[in-house]
C-alpha positions as a printed Julia matrix, in Angstrom:
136×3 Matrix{Float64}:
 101.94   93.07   89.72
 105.18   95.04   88.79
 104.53   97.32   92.34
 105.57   93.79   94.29
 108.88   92.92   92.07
 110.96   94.12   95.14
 109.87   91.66   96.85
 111.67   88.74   94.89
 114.62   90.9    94.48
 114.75   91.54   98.32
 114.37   87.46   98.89
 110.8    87.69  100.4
 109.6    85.32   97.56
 111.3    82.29   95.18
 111.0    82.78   91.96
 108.02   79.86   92.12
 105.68   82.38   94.12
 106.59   80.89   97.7
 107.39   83.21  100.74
 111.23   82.14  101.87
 110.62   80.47  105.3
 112.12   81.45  108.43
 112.39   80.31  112.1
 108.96   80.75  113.13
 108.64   83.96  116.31
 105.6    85.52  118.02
 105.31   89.4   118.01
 101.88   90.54  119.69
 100.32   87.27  119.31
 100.92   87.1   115.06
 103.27   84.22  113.62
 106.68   85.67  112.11
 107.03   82.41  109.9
 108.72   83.96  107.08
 110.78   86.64  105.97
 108.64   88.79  104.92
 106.76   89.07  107.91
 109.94   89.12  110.54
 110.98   92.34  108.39
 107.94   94.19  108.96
 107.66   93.75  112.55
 111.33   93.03  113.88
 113.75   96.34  113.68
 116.51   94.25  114.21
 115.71   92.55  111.21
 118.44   93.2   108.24
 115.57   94.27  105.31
 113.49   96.12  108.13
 114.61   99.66  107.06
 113.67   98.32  103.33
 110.44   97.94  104.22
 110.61  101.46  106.07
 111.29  103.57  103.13
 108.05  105.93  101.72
 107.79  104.42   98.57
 106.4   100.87   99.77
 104.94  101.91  103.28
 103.15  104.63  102.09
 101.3   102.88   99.07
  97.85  101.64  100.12
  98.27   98.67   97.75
 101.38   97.63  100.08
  99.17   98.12  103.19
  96.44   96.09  101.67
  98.61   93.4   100.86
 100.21   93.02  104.19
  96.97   93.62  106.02
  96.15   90.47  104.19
  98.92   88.74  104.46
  99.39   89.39  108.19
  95.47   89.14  109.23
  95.77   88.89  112.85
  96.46   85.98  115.78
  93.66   83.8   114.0
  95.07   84.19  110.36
  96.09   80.88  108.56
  98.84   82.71  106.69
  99.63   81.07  102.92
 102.97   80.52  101.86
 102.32   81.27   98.36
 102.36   84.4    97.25
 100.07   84.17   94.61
  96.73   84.03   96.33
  97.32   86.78   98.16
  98.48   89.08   95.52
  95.05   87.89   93.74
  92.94   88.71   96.68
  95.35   92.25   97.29
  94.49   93.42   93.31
  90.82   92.38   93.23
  90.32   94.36   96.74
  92.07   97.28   95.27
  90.41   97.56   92.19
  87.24   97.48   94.18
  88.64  100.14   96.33
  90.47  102.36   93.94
  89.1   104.96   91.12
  91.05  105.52   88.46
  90.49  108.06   85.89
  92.79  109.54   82.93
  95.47  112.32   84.02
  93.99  115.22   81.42
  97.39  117.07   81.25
  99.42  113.84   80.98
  97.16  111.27   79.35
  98.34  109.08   82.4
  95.96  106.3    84.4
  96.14  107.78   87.52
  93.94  106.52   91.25
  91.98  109.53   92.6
  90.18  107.88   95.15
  91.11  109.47   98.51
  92.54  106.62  101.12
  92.69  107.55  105.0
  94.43  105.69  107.7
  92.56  105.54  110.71
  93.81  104.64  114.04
  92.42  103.72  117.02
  93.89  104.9   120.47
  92.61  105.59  123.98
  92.57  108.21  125.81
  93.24  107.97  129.62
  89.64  107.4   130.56
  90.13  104.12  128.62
  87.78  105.39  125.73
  88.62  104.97  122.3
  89.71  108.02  120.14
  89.43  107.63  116.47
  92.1   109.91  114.34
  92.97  109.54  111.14
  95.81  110.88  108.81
  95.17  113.3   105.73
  99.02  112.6   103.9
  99.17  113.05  100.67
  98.98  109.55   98.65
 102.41  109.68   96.29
């Protein structure tokens, strides 16, 4: 998956697939095990703001990949990479319609992705919004 190159040449992953190991830390209950996952969560972190920039966080294959890859405070994480990129481009295809650009002849997704959110309100109730950005 060209889209995830970055990722070797910011030293998330070896060139054999594996995640580069780190010092294991707890952020809201999820393992930071690795470097990948420290630089999504920790700002101190020295590839945090490379993670930051629009073109990876705003991609929904990006999201998918590290909703995967982070799962939650019951996720057995994998150190390969490999897996989860499998799992990331099967889900997406699933997800994603594609159709042919007719002015440039390109592939391009026109499936509409939303992010929704949940916060609450100060009754304690849940309030469900969700974003309309454009998807680059």
């Amino acid at each position: 998956m060209t889209f995830f190159d970055f990722m070797e040449d910011l030293n998330f992953i070896t060139k054999s697939g594996k995640f580069y190991g780190a010092m294991e830390e707890m952020h809201e209950g999820i393992a930071l095990g690795n470097k990948f996952r420290q630089a999504l969560f920790l700002e101190d972190d020295e590839q945090y703001e490379d993670l930051q920039k629009p073109e990876i966080r705003n991609e929904f294959i990006f999201n998918l990949f590290t909703f995967l890859q982070l799962g939650g405070q019951m996720c057995q994480y994998e150190d390969d990479v490999g897996p989860v990129l499998d799992v990331t481009k099967n889900l997406y295809k699933d997800l994603v319609t594609v159709a042919k650009d007719p002015d440039s002849g390109e592939i391009k997704p026109i499936s509409q992705v939303f992010k929704v959110e949940i916060i609450r309100d100060t009754s304690g109730n849940n309030q469900f919004i969700y974003s309309e950005e454009d998807h680059p």
